[in-house]
C-alpha positions in Angstrom: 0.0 0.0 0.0 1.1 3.6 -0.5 1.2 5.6 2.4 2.0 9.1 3.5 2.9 10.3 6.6 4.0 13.7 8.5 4.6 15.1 11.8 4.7 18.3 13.0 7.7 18.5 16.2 5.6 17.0 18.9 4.7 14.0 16.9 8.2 13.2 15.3 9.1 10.5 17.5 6.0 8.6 17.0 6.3 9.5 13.2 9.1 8.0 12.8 8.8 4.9 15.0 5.4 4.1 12.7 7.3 4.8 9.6 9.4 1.8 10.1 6.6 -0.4 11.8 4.7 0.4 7.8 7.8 0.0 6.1 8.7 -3.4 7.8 5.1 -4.8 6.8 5.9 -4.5 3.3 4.2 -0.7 2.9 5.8 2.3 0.5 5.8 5.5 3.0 6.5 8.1 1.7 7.4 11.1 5.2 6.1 14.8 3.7 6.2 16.0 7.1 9.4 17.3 9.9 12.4 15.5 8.1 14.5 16.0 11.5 13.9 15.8 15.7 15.5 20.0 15.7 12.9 21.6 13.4 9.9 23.2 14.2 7.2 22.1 11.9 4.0 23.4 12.9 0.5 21.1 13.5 -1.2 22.6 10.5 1.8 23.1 8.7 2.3 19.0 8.8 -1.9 18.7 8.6 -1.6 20.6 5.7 1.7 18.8 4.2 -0.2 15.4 4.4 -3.4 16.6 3.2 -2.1 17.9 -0.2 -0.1 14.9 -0.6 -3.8 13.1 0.0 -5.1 15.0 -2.4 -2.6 13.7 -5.3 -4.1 10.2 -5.0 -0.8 8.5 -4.9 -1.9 7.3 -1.2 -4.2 4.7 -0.2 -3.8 6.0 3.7 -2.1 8.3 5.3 -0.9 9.2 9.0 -0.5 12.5 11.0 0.6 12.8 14.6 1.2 15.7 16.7 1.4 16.3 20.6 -2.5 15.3 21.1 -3.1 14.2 17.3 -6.4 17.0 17.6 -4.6 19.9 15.5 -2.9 17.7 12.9 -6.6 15.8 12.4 -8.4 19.4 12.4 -6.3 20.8 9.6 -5.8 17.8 7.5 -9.9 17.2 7.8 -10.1 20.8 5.8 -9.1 20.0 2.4 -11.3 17.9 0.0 -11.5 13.9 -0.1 -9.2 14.0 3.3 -11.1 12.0 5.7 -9.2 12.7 8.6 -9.7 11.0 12.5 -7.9 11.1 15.6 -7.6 8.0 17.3 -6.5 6.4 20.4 -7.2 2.8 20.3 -7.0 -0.5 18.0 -10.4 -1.2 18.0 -11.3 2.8 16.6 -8.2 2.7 14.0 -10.0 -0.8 12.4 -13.5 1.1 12.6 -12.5 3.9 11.0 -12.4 2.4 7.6 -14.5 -0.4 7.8 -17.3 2.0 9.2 -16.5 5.7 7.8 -14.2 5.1 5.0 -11.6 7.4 6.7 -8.1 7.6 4.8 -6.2 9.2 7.5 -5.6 8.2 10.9 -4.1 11.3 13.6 -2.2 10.0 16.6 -0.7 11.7 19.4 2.5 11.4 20.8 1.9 12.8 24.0 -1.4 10.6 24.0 -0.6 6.9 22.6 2.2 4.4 23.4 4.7 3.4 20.8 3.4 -0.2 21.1 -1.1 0.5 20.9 -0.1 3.0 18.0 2.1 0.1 16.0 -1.4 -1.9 16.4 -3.0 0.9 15.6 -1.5 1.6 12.2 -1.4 -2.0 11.1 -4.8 -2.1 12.3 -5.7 1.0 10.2 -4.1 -0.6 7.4 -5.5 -3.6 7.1 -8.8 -2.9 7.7 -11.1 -2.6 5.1 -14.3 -1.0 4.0 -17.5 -2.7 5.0 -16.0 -6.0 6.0 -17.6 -8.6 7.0 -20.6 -6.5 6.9 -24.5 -7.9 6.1 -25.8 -6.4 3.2 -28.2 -4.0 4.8 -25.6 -2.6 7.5 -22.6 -2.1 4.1 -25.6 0.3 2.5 -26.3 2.2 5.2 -22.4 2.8 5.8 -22.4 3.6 2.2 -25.0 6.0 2.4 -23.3 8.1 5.3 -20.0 8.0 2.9 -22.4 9.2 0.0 -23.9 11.9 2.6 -20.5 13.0 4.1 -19.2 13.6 0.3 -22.5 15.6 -0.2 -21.9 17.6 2.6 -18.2 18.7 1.5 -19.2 20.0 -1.7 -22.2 22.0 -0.6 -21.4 25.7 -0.6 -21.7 27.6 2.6 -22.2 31.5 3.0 
């Protein structure tokens, strides 16, 4: 799978711990976020970074961490066909395709262990959309997708 991933400073560490889990379970990551521990990347500077690489549709998934994984997930969530969640557990980062369709997960450094957010990502990456699902339950999750799309590309004044 290609993957992107950034960091702003306060999710580096984690960045950069998940980039090798992804890497060493076969994935293509591809880091458009803080290249090194001294910068100073900003949250929406790295939400942004990750968002427009999104956007490209080189990437299948991406990741986005920060101190809390809030600002990075608020900023990314802004541009177009970025569906963007902060997470803090397996269970969610599985749910958040299979149930929303969601192609970025944020984590938090200051918020998540190194070890729940390795099962996290793999978790994220390996779940799929509507698996496992009854017919009824995978329409209804399509239609919220369908209804979520809708609501992006209504204009607001």
């Amino acid at each position: 799978m290609n993957i992107a991933i950034a960091s702003d400073a306060s999710g580096f560490r984690l960045k950069e711990h998940i980039k090798k889990i992804l890497r060493s379970a076969g994935h293509d990551v591809d880091d458009v976020g803080q290249q090194q521990e001294a910068d100073t990347l900003r949250y929406y500077e790295a939400g942004e970074r990750l968002a427009r690489a999104m956007q490209t549709g080189k990437y299948e998934r991406g990741f986005v961490m920060c101190g809390s994984g809030a600002g990075v997930c608020m900023t990314a969530s802004k541009f177009k066909g970025v569906y963007a969640v902060a997470c803090e557990s397996e269970f969610t980062a599985a749910e958040l395709v299979r149930i929303t369709n969601a192609n970025v997960m944020a984590m938090g450094e200051k918020v998540v262990t190194p070890a729940v957010a390795e099962r996290m990502a793999l978790a994220f990456v390996n779940s799929r959309w509507c698996d496992g699902m009854p017919p009824e339950k995978a329409q209804m999750v399509h239609e919220g997708y369908d209804r979520i799309r809708a609501i992006e590309n209504e204009e607001t004044r």
